[in-house]
C-alpha positions, 0 to 999 in steps of 0.5 A: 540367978548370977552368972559368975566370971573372973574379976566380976564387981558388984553393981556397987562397986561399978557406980563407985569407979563411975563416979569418979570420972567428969561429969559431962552435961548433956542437953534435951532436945540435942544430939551428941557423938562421942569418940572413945571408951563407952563406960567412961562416956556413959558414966561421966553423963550419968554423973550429971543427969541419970534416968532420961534415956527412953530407949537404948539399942546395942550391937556389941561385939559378939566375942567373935575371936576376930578383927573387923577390916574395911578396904578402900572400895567397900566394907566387908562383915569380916575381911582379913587382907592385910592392907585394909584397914582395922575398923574394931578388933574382937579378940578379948577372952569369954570372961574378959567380955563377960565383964566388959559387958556387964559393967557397961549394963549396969550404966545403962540401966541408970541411964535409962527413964521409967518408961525405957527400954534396952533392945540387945543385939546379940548372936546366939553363941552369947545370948543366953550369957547376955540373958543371964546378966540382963536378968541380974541387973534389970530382973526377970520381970522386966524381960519382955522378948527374945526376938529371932532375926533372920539375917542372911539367906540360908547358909550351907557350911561345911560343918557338922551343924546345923546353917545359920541364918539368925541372930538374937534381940534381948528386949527389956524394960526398965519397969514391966508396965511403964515401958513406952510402947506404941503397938505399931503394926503391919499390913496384911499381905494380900495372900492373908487379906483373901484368906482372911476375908472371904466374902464380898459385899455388894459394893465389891468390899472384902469383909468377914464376920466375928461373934457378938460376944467374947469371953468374959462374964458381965454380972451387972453391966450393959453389956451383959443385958438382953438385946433382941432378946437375947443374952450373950452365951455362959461365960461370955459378954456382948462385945458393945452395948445393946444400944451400939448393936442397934445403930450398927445393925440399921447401918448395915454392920450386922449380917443375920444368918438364915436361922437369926444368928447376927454377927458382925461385919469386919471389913478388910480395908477397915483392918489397922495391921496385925500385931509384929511378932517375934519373929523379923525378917530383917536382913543386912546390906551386902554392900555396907559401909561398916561391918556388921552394919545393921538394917535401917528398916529394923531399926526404925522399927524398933525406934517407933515402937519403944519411943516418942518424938523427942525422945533421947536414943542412946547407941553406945557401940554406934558402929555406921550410925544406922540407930542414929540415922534412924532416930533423927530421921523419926523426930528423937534426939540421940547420944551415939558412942563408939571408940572406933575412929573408921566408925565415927567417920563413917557416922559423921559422913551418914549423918552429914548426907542426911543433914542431921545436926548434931554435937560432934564431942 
């Protein structure tokens, strides 16, 4: 599948043009900010050093057909009095952000490592263009989540619509079974542990108990063996071996029913978290220093779980530097891009506050 719009290149012809511009080397174990375009940035450090970027997030702008301002005392998600000052305009055509967009992914895509990831923040007014595209340069089958993003509190627009209260993640991999991922979960709320957890042992522990066994057949393993002379129903397998069964059950880890069914204890303060969905509640500052600021917890997130320390990040529409703050404050290096010079301001005064060394280019 293709999405087609006017003046659209080809791949090649996009790595063509790229090369033409100076290589700019870039160090392992440094950080880097860049001011100024981000397809001439990125391919010049393509040109010196491809494949090494294990994570890159983006939040483009959103084809928003408006001027982005700040005013003295605060900044605003949009402001249009006159005396602020513009910090990014958003005015350009669909098909002219179509291409603006698609030469800067096929960059990006090459820059990353084997085992990288691209996370693309977008609205859903252009995230099925943008799913279109990602699905064109890194393929279908690199395409692991369409995450939704609570954003704001519900919204009651005067409109013949619905309110809208979300945005989109775009999370793709450079290959499907190589992308770093290090299943960072979340704790159970309260609520859930008492739901999920329905009894209390002697020692006032909550706990609950699964099977012995789980789907699977095993044909000729331990784990299709008999213990206490039984085998594990048609279909299914021990979940451990018969010997296991018999040190857990002497340290009190198997619950036996009134007519002998065993089962095993799990108990609520053993639990590692449960897996994060595709579903965040991650909502913006209302005060930010930079419109369309992005919350750093979000980000931190999304930084711990596709990354590695000392992993290099890469943020090309930086905007208040948050994907930054977010990977030196975890123990990765990053390249922050922006063309804004309010955002590379704003950037360098976060990153100054924090400590954060960086190479200011």
């Amino acid at each position: 599948m293709e999405l087609l719009f006017d003046n659209k290149e080809t791949k090649e012809q996009i790595l063509s043009r790229a090369k033409k511009i100076a290589p700019i080397t870039i160090n392992s174990g440094i950080s880097y900010l860049f001011n100024g375009d981000n397809f001439e940035i990125m391919a010049a450090i393509l040109n010196k050093r491809k494949g090494f970027i294990d994570l890159i997030y983006i939040d483009p702008p959103f084809n928003t057909n408006q001027i982005f301002s700040i005013s003295e005392n605060r900044a605003n998600t949009i402001s249009r009095k006159k005396s602020n000052t513009i910090a990014y305009s958003d005015l350009m055509t669909n098909d002219e952000f179509l291409k603006f967009i698609y030469e800067r992914v096929v960059l990006m895509y090459e820059l990353l490592s084997d085992e990288g990831s691209l996370y693309v923040h977008i609205d859903t007014k252009m995230g099925h263009y943008f799913k279109i595209i990602l699905d064109e340069i890194f393929g279908i089958k690199n395409f692991k989540n369409d995450i939704t993003r609570i954003k704001s509190n519900p919204k009651n627009f005067d409109r013949k619509a619905y309110g809208n209260e979300k945005d989109m993640i775009l999370f793709y991999s450079k290959n499907p079974q190589k992308n770093i991922w290090n299943e960072i979960k979340i704790s159970l709320e309260e609520s859930e542990i008492a739901t999920k957890f329905t009894k209390i042992d002697a020692d006032g522990r909550r706990y609950t108990t699964i099977p012995l066994h789980a789907p699977g057949e095993t044909t000729n393993g331990i784990t299709g063996m008999v213990w206490r002379g039984m085998l594990p129903p048609s279909g299914r397998h021990w979940r451990t071996s018969p010997e296991e069964f018999d040190r857990m059950d002497e340290c009190g880890l198997i619950e036996w029913s009134k007519t002998g069914n065993p089962r095993i204890k799990k108990y609520a303060d053993e639990h590692n978290g449960k897996k994060i969905q595709d579903v965040w509640i991650y909502k913006d500052p209302q005060n930010p220093q930079y419109p369309t600021q992005k919350n750093l917890d979000m980000l931190e997130l999304i930084v711990k779980q596709s990354s590695r320390e000392g992993s290099m990040i890469l943020d090309c529409f930086a905007g208040s530097g948050t994907t930054l703050l977010a990977a030196a404050k975890l123990g990765r290096t990053f390249i922050g891009i922006d063309s804004s010079e309010i955002a590379i301001k704003i950037i360098k005064s976060r990153l100054t506050e924090k400590g954060i060394i960086y190479n200011n280019e």
